[in-house]
Residue frames as qw, qx, qy, qz and C-alpha x, y, z in Angstrom:
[[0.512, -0.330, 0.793, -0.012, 10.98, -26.54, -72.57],
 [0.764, 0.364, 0.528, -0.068, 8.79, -28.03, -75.29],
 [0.345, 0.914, -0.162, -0.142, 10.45, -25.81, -78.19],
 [0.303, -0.741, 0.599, 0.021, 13.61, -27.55, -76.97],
 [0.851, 0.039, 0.499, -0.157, 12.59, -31.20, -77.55],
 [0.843, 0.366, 0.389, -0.067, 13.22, -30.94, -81.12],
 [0.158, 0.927, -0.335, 0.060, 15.85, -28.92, -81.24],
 [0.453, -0.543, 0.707, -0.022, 17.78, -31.13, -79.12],
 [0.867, 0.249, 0.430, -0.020, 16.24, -34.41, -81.00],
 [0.664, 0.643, -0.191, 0.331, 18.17, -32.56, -84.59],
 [0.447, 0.729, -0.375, 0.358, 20.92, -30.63, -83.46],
 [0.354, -0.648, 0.553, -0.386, 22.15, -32.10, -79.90],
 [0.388, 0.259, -0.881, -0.075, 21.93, -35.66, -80.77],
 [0.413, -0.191, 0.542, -0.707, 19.36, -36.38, -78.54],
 [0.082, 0.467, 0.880, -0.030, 16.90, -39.71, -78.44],
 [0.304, -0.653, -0.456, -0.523, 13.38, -38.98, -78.31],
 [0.091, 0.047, -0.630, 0.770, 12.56, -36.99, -75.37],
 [0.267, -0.596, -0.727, -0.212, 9.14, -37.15, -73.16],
 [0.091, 0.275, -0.346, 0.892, 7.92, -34.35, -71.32],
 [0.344, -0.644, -0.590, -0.345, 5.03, -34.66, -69.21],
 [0.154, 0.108, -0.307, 0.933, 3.35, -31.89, -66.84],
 [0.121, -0.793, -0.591, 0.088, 0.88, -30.08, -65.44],
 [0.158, 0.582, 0.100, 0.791, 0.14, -25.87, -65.57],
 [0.113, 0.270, 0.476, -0.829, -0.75, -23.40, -63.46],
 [0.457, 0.708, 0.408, -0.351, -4.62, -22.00, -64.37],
 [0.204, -0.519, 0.485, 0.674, -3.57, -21.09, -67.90],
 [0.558, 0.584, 0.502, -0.309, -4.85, -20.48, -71.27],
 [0.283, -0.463, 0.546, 0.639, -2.92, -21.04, -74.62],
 [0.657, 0.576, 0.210, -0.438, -3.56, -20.53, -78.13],
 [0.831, 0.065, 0.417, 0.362, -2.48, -22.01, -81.38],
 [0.567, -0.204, 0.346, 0.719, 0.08, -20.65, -83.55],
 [0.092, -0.090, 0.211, 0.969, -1.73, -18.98, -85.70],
 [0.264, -0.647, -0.707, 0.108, -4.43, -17.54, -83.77],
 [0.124, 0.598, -0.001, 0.792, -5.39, -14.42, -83.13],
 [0.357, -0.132, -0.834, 0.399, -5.26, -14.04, -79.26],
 [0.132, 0.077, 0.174, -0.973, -7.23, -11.20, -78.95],
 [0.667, -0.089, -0.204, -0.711, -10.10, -12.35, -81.07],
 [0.659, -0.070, -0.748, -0.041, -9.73, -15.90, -79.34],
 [0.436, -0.270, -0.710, 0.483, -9.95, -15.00, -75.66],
 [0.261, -0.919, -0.134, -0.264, -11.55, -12.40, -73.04],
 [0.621, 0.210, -0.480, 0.583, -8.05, -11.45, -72.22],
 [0.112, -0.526, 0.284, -0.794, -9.63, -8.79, -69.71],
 [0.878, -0.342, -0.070, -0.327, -11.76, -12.28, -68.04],
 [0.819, 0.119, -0.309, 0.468, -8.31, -14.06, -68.07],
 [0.381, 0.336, -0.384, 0.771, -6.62, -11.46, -66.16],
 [0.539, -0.394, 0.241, -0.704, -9.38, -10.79, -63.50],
 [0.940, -0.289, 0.010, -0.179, -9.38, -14.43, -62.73],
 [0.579, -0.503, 0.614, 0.184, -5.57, -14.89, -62.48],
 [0.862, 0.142, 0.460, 0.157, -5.23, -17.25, -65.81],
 [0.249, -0.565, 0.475, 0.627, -2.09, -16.88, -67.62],
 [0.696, 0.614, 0.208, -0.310, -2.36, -16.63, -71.16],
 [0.198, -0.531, 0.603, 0.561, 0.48, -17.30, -74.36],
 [0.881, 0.372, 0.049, -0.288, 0.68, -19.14, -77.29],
 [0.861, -0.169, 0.481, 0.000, 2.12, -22.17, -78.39],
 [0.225, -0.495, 0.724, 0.425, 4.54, -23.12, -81.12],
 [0.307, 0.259, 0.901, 0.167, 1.93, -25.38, -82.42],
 [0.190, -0.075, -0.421, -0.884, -1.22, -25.06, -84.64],
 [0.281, -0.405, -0.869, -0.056, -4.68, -26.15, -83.75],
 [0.413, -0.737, -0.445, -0.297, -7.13, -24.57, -81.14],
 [0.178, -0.629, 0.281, -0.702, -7.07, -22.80, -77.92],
 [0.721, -0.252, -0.646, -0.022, -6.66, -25.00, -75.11],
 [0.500, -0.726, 0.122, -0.457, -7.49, -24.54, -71.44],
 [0.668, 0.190, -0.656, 0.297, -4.57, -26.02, -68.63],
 [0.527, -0.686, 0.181, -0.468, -4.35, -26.65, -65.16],
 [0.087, 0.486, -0.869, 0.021, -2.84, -28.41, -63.04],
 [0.693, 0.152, 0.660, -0.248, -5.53, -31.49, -63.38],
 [0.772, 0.619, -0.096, -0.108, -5.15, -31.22, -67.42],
 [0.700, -0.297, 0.408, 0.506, -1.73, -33.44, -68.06],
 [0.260, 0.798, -0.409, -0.357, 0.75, -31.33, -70.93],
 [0.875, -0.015, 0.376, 0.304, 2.75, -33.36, -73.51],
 [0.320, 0.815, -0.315, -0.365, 5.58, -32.57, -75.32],
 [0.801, -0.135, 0.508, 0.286, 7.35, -34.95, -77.14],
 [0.120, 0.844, -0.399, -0.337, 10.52, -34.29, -79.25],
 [0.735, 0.075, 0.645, 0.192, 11.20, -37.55, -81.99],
 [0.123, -0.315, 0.661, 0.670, 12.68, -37.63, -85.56],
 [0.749, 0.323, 0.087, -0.572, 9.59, -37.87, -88.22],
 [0.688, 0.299, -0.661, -0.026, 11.50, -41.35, -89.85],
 [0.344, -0.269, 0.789, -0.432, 11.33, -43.00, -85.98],
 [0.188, -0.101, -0.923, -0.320, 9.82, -46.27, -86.63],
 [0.007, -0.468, -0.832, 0.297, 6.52, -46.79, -85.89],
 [0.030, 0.358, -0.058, -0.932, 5.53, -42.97, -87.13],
 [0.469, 0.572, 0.606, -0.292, 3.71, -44.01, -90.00],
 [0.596, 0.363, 0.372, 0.612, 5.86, -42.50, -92.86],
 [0.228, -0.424, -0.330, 0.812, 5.79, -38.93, -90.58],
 [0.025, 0.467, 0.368, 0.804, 3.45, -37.36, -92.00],
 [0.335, -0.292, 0.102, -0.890, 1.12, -35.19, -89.83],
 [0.819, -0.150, -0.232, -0.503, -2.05, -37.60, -90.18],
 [0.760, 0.270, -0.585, 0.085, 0.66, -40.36, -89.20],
 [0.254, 0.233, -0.587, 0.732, 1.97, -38.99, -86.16],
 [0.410, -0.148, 0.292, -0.852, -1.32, -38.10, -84.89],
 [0.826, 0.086, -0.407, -0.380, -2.41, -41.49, -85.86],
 [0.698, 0.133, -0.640, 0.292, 0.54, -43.58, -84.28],
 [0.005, 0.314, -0.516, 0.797, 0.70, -41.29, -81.42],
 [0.731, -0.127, 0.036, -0.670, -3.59, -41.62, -80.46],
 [0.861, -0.210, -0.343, -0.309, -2.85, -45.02, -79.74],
 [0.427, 0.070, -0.631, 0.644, -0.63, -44.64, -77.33],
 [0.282, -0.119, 0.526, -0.793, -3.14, -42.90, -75.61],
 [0.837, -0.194, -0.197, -0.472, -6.04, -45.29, -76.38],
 [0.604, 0.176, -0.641, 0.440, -3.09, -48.06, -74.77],
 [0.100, 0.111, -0.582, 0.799, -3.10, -46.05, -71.84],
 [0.537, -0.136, -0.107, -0.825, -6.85, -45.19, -71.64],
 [0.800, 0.051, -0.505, -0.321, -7.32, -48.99, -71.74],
 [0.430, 0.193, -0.592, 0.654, -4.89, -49.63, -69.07],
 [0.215, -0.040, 0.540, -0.813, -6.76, -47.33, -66.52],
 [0.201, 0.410, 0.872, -0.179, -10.19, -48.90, -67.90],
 [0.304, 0.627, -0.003, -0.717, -11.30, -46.12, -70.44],
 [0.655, 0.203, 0.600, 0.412, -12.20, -47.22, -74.22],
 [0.234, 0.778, 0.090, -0.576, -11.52, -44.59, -76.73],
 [0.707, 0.303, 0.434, 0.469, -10.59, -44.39, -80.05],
 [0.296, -0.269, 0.244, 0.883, -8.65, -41.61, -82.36],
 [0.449, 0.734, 0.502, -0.079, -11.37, -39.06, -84.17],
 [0.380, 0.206, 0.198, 0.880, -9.23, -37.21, -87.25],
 [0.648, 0.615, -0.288, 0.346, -8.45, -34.64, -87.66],
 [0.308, 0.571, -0.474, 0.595, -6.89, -34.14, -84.23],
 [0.551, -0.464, 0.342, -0.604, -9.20, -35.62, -80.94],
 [0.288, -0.010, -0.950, 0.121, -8.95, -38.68, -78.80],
 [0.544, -0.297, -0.098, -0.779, -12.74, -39.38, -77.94],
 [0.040, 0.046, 0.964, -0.259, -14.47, -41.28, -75.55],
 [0.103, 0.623, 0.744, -0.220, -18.45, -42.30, -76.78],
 [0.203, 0.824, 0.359, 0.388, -18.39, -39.13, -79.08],
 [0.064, -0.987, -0.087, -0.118, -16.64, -36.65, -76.58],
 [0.545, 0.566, -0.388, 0.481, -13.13, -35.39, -76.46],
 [0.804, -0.563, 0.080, 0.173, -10.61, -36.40, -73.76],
 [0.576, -0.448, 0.241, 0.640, -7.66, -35.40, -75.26],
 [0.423, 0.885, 0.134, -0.141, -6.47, -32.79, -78.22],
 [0.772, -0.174, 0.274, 0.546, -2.99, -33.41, -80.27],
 [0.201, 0.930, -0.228, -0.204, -1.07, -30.65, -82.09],
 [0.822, -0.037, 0.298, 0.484, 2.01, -30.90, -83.90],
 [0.024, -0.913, 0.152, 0.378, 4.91, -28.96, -85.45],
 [0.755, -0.261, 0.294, 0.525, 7.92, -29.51, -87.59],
 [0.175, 0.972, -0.143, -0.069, 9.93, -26.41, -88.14],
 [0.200, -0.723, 0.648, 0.132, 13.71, -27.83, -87.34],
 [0.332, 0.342, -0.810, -0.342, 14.73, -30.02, -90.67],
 [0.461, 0.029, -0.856, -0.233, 13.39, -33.82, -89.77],
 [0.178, -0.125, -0.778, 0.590, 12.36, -33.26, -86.02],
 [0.193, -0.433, -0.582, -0.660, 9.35, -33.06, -84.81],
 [0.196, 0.072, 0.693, -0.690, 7.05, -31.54, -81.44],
 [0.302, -0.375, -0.823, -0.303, 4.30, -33.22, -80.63],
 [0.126, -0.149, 0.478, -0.856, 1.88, -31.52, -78.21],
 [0.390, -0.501, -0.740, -0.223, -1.35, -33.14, -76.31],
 [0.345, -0.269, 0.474, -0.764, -3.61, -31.66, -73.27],
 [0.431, -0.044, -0.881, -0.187, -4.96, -34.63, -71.63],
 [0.349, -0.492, -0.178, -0.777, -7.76, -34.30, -69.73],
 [0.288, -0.042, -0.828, 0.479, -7.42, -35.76, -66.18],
 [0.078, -0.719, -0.520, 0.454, -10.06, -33.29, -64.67],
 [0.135, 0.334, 0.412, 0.837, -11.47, -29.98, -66.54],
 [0.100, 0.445, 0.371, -0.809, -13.10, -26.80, -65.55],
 [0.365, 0.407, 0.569, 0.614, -15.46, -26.06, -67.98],
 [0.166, -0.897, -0.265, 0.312, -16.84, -22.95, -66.35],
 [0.319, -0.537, 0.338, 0.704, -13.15, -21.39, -66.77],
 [0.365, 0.108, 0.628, 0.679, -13.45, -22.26, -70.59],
 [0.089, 0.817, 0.509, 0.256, -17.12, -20.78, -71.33],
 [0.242, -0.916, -0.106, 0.303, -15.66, -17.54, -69.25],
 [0.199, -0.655, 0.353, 0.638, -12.55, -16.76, -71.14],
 [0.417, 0.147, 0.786, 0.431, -12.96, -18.53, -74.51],
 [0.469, 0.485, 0.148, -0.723, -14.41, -16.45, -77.00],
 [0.437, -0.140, 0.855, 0.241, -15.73, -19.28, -79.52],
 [0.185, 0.157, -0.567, -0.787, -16.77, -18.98, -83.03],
 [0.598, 0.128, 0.482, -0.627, -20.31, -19.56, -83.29],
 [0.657, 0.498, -0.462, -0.329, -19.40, -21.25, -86.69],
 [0.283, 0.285, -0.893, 0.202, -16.96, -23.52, -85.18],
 [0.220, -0.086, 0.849, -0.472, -19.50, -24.46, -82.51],
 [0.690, 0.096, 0.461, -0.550, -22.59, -25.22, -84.30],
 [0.738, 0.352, -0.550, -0.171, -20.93, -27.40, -86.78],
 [0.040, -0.224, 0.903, -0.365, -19.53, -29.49, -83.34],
 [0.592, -0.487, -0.504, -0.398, -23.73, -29.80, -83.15],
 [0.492, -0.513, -0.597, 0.372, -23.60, -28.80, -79.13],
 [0.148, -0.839, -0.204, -0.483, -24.90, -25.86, -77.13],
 [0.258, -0.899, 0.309, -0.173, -22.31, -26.23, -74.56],
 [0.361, 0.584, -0.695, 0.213, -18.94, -27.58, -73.99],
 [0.662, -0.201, 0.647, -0.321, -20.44, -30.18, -71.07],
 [0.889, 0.343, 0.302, -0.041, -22.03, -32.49, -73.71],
 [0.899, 0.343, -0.270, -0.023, -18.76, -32.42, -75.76],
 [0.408, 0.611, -0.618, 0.281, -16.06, -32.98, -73.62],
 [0.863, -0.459, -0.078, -0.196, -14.97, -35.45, -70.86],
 [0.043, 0.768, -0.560, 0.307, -12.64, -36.57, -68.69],
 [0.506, 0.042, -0.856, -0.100, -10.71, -39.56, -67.50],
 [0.093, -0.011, 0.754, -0.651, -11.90, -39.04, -63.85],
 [0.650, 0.299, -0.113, -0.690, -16.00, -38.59, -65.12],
 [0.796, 0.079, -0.320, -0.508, -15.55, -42.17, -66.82],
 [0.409, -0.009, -0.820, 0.400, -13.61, -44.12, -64.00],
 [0.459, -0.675, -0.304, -0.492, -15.99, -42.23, -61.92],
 [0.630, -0.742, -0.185, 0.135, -13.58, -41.70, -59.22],
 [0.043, 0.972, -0.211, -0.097, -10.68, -39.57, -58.22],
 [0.932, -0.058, 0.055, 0.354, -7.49, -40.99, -59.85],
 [0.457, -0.676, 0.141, 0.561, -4.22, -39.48, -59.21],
 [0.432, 0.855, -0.189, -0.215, -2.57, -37.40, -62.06],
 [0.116, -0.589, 0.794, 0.094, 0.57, -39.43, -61.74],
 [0.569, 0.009, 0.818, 0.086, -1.07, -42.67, -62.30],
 [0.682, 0.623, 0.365, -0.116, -2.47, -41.41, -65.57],
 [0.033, 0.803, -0.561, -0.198, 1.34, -39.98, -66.36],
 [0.211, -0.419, 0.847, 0.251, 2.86, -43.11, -65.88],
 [0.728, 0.255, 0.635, 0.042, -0.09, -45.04, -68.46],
 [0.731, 0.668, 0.115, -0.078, 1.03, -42.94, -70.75],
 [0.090, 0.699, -0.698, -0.126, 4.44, -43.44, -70.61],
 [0.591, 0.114, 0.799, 0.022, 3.65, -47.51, -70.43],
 [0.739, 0.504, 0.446, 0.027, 1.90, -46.89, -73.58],
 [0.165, 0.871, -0.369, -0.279, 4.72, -45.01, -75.13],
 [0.144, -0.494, 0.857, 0.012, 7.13, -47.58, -74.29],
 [0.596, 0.193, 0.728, -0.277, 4.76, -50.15, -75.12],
 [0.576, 0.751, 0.109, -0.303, 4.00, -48.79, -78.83],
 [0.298, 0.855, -0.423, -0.033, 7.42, -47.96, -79.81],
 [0.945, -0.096, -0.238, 0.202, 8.85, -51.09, -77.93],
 [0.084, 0.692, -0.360, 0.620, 11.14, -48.31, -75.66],
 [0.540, -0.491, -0.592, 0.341, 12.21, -47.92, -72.56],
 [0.036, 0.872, 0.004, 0.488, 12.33, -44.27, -71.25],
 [0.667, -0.351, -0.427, 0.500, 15.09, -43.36, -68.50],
 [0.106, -0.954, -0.276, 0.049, 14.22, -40.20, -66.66],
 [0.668, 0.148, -0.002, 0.729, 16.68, -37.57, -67.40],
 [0.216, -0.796, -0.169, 0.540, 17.38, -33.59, -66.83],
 [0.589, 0.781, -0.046, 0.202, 18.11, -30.85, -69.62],
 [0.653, -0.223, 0.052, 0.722, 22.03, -30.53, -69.51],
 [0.288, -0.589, -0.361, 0.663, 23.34, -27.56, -70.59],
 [0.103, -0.024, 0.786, 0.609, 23.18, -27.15, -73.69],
 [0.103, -0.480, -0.629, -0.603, 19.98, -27.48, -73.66],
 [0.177, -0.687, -0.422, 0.564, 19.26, -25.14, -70.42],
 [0.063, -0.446, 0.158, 0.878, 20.27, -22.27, -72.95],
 [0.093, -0.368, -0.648, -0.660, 18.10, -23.24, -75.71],
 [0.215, -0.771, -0.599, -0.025, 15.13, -23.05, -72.84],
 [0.220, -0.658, -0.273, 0.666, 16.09, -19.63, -71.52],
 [0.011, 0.130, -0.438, -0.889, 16.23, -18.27, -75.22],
 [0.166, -0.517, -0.736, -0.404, 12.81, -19.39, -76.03],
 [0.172, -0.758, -0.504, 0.377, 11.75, -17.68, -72.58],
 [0.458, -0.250, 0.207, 0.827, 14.01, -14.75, -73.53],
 [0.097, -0.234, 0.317, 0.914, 12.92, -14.36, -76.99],
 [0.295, -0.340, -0.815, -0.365, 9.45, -15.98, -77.28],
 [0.361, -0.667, -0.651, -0.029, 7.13, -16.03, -74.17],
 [0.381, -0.712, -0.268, 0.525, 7.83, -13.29, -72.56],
 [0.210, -0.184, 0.325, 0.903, 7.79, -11.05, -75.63],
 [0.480, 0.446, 0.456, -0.603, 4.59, -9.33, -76.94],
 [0.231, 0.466, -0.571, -0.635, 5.77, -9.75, -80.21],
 [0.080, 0.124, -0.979, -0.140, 4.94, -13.47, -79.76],
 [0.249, 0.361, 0.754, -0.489, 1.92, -13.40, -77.65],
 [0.400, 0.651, 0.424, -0.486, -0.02, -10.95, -79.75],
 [0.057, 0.307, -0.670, -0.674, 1.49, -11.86, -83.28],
 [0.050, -0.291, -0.905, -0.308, -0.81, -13.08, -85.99],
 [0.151, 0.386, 0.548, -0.727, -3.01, -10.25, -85.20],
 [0.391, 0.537, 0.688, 0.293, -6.09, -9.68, -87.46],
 [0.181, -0.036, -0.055, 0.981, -6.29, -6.89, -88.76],
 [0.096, 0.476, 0.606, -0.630, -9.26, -4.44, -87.80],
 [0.480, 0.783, 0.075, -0.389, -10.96, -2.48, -91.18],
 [0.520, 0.702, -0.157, -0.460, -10.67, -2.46, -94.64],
 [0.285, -0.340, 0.891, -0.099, -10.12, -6.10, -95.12],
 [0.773, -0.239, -0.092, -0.580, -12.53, -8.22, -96.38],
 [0.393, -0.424, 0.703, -0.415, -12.84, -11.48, -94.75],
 [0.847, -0.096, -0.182, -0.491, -13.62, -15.20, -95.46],
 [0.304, -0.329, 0.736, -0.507, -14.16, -17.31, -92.76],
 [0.876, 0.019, -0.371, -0.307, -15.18, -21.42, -93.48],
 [0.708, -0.376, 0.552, -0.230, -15.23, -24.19, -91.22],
 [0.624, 0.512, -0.554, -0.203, -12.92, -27.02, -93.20],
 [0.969, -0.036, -0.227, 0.088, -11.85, -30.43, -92.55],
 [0.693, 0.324, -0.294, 0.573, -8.64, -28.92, -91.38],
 [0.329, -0.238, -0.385, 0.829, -9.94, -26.50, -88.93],
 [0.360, 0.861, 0.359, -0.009, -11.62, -23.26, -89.36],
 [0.589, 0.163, 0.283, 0.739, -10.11, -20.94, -92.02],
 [0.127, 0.925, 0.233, -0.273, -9.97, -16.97, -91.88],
 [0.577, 0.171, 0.218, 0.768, -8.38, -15.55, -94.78],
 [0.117, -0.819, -0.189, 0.529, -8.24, -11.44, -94.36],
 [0.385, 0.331, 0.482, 0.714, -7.28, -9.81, -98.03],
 [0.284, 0.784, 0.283, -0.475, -7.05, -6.63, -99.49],
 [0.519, 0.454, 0.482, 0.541, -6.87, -5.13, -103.20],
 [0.110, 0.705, 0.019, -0.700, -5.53, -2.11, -104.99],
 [0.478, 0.374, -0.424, -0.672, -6.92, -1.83, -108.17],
 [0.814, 0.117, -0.350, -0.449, -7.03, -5.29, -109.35],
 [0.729, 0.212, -0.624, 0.184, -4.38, -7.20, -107.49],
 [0.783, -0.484, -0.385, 0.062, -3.88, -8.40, -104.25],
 [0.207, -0.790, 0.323, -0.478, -2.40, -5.69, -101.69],
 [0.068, 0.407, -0.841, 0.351, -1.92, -8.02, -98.89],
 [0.838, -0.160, -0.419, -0.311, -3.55, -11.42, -97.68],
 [0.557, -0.320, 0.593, -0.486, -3.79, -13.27, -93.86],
 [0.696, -0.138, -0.628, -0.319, -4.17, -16.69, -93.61],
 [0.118, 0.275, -0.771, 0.562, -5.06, -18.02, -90.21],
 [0.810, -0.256, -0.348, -0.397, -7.25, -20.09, -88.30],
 [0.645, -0.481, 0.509, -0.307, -6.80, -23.39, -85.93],
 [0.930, 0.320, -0.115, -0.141, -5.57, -25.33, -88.42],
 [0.786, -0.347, 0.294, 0.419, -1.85, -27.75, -88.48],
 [0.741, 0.616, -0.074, 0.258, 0.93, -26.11, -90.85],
 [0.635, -0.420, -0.136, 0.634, 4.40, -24.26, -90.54],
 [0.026, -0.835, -0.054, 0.547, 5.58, -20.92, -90.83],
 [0.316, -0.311, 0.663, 0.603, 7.20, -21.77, -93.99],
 [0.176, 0.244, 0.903, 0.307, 4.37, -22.96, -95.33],
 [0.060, -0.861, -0.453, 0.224, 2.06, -20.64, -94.86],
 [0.135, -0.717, 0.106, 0.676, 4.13, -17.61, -95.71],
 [0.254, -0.143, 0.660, 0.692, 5.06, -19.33, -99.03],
 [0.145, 0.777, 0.603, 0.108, 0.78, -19.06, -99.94],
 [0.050, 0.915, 0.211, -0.341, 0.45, -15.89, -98.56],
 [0.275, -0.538, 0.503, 0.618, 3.97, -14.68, -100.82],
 [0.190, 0.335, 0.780, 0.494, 2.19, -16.57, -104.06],
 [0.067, 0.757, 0.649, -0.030, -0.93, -14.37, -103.87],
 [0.091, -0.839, -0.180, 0.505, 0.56, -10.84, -102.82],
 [0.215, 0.611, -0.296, -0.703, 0.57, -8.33, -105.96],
 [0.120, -0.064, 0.787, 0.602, -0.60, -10.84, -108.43],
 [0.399, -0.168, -0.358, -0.828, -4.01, -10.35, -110.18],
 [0.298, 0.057, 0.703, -0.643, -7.08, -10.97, -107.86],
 [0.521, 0.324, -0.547, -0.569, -8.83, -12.97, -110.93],
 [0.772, -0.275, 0.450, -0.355, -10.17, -15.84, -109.87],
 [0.963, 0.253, -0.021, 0.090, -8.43, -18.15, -112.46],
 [0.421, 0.622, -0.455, 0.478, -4.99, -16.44, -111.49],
 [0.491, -0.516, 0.505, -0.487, -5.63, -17.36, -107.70],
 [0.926, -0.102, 0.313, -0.183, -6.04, -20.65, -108.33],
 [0.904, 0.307, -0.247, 0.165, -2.98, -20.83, -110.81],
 [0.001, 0.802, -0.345, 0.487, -0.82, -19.23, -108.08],
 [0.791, -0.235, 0.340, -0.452, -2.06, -21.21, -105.43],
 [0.951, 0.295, -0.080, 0.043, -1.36, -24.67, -107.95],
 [0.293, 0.754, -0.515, 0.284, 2.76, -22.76, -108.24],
 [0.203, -0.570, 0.656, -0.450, 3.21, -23.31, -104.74],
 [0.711, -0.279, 0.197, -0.615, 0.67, -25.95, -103.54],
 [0.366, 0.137, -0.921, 0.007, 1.48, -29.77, -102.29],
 [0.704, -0.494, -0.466, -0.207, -0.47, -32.23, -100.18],
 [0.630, -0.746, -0.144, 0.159, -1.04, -31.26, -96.35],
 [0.200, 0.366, -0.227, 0.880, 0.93, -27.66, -96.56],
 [0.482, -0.276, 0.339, -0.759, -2.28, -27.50, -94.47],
 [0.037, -0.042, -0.998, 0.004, -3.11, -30.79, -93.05],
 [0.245, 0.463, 0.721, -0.454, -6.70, -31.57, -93.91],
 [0.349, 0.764, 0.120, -0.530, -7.05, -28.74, -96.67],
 [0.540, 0.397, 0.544, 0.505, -6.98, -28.97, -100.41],
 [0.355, -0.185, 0.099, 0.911, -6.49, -26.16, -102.59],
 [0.009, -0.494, -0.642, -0.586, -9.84, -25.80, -104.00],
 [0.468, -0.693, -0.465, 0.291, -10.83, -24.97, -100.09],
 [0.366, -0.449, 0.001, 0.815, -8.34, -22.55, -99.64],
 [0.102, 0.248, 0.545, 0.795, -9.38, -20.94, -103.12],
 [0.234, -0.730, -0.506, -0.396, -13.20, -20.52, -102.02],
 [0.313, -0.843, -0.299, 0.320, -12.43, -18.78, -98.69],
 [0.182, -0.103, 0.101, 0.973, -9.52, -16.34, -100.76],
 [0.039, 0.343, 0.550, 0.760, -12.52, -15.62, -102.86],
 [0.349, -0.830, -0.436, -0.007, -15.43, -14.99, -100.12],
 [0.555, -0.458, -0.092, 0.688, -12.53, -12.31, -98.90],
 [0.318, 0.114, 0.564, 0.753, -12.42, -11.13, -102.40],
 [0.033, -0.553, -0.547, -0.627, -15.67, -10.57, -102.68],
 [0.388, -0.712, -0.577, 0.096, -15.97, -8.91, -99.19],
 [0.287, -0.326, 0.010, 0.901, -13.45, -6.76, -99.50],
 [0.194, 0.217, 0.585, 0.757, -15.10, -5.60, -102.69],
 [0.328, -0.771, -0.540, -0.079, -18.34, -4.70, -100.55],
 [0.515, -0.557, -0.349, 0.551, -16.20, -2.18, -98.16]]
């Protein structure tokens, strides 16, 4: 359904569209993730918890049906966007949920590059996409209520990524809205503050609607040819030997770049992590690098060919340069 949003938003003439939900138990990963080395897919399936992956970029997030879904499907030139960039959208958007937060009696405030916190700990996590010309999905999991058992049991989490967070378990950094009202509010009343604070930001009204039909067939093709294909689930797979590997925690996420060399030049290069870009963008790096000299002043003028601001939101090219090269030099060890 989310995949649809923005499809419909370019090519069906569609407004903005809002989607809000709830999951079964369920456990999704970002776009270009590796699901294998992100989960205990063999804990996920002994406890029932469906697994896929998302369309978006960012992290691995845990759903249920106490964690509220968002999809939202808007033109990146909608007023109020911020001049659509990435940082913008996730900027304009985070205060529609501090609006709403504020509304039920929560005070939070937007922490870049991608968390709505409350007092230092995360209550909500935004993603974002834009693959279809000007349109854009937005995706949040908003924390209404949260197992965190479920997460420490299937999550397999970079021990980089977690002791730069400074915490030794996922209690102390995350929280929920029930935890700081300190009683049990209904998922629906925390739906409809954030649709007040939609309509409240943007100066909208929203009038509930159904996909027509048109856009029933876009959603059965995505099921079709996306979720319910292993190609999708278990794409972006690292690869297992003779690789080397370098793996930095960046302002943008963490970065694993996977790279090998024959003779002097680059054989084939990975980029992937939990970071925000698009498949375009990301192929066009990995397409600069393959077969050209593996020289560390020819990686960086390759890299320069292609490179603009936020192809990866958050990352600069010097970044991306030191982890090709820690790859470089591990391969060079194997």
């Amino acid at each position: 359904m989310d995949d649809t949003l923005p499809q419909s938003v370019s090519d069906h003439e569609s407004p903005p569209i809002l989607h809000l939900y709830n999951f079964v138990p369920s456990v999704i990963v970002g776009k270009y993730q590796d699901i294998e080395t992100a989960l205990k897919l063999d804990r996920c399936r002994a406890r029932g918890v469906e697994f896929n992956r998302r369309s978006t970029g960012g992290g691995t997030v845990i759903m249920g049906p106490q964690v509220i879904a968002l999809g939202l499907g808007i033109n990146v030139d909608w007023p109020g966007l911020k001049g659509g960039t990435i940082a913008g959208v996730f900027e304009a958007v985070a205060r529609v949920f501090t609006m709403a937060l504020e509304r039920l009696g929560v005070t939070s405030y937007f922490q870049p590059k991608n968390d709505l916190e409350v007092s230092g700990k995360k209550i909500a996590g935004l993603s974002a996409a834009s693959e279809t010309g000007k349109s854009l999905l937005f995706h949040t999991s908003f924390l209404v209520d949260f197992d965190v058992e479920l997460m420490t049991d299937v999550m397999n989490t970079p021990l980089l990524k977690l002791s730069d967070k400074g915490y030794s378990c996922f209690s102390r950094r995350i929280t929920t809205v029930r935890r700081e009202l300190g009683k049990n509010i209904p998922i629906e009343t925390v739906m409809d503050a954030i649709q007040w604070g939609f309509e409240k930001k943007f100066g909208i009204r929203f009038r509930q609607d159904e996909p027509d039909e048109w856009e029933e067939t876009m959603v059965q093709k995505f099921i079709d040819e996306r979720y319910t294909q292993r190609e999708w689930i278990f794409s972006h797979k690292h690869p297992r030997s003779r690789m080397g590997i370098g793996r930095i925690k960046t302002r943008a996420g963490l970065l694993e770049i996977y790279l090998s060399l024959s003779g002097g030049a680059i054989e084939h290069v990975i980029i992937t992590g939990d970071f925000f870009s698009t498949t375009e963008n990301i192929h066009r790096l990995e397409n600069a690098l393959k077969w050209t000299s593996a020289r560390e002043e020819m990686i960086r003028e390759n890299i320069s060919k292609v490179w603009r601001n936020d192809m990866i939101y958050g990352l600069d090219a010097p970044t991306l340069t030191e982890a090709i090269l820690l790859a470089k030099e591990n391969q060079t060890r194997l």
